[in-house]
C-alpha positions in Angstrom: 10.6 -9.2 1.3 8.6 -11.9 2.6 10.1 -12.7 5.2 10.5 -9.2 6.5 8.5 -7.8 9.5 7.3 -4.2 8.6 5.2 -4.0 11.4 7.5 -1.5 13.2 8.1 0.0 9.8 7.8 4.2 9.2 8.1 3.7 5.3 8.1 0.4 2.5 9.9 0.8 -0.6 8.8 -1.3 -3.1 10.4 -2.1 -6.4 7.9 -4.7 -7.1 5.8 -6.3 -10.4 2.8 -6.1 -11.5 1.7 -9.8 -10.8 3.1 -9.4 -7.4 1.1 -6.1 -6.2 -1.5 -7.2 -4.9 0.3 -10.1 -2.6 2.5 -7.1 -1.6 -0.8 -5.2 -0.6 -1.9 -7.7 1.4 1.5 -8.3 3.2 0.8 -4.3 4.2 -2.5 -4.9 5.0 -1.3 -7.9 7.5 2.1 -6.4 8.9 2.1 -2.7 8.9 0.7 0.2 11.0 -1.5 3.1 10.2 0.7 6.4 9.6 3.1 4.2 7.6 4.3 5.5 4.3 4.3 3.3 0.9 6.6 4.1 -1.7 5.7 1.8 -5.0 8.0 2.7 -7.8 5.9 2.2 -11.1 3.1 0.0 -10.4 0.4 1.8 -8.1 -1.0 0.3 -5.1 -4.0 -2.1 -6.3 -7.5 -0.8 -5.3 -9.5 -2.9 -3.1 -12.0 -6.2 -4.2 -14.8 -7.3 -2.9 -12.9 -10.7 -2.7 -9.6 -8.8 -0.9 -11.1 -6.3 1.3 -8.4 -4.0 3.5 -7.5 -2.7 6.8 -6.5 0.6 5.4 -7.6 3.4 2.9 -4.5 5.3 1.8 -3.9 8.9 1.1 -1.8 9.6 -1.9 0.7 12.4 -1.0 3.4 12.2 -3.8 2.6 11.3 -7.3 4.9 11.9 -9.9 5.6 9.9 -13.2 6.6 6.5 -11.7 6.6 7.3 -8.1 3.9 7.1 -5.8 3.9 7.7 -1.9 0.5 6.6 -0.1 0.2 7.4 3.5 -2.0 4.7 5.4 -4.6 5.4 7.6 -7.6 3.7 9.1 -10.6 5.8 8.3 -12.7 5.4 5.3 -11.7 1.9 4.8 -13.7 1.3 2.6 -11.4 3.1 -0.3 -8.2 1.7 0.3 -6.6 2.9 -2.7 -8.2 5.9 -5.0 -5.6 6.2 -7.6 -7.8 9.0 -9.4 
């Protein structure tokens, strides 16, 4: 996954762990484009830190036991992740 590009990605899978989430979020935050769908199976996204701020808020459009589909987008970017 690393070494992927998902800039020119429409949707991300991710079958990730918990220790790796937030590395992952910051690989979206880096590579991919606003409009792009996130698909984390089990762990949600992380929410924003003051220490890892983000380039997108997300909009959560699917969330079912252990799946999750966020939708990025640029506005309010100060809440990247409300998993409330």
């Amino acid at each position: 996954m690393w070494g992927q590009d998902i800039s020119h990605s429409d949707a991300v899978m991710i079958f990730g762990v918990k220790p790796i989430m937030a590395d992952i979020v910051g690989k979206i935050n880096r590579e991919a484009r606003e409009g792009t769908y996130v698909l984390p199976h089990r762990f949600p996204l992380p929410t924003q830190t003051a220490s890892s701020p983000q380039r997108f808020c997300t909009e959560k459009v699917y969330d079912h036991e252990e799946m999750r589909v966020y939708r990025l987008s640029i506005d309010n970017v100060s809440n990247f992740v409300s998993d409330s």
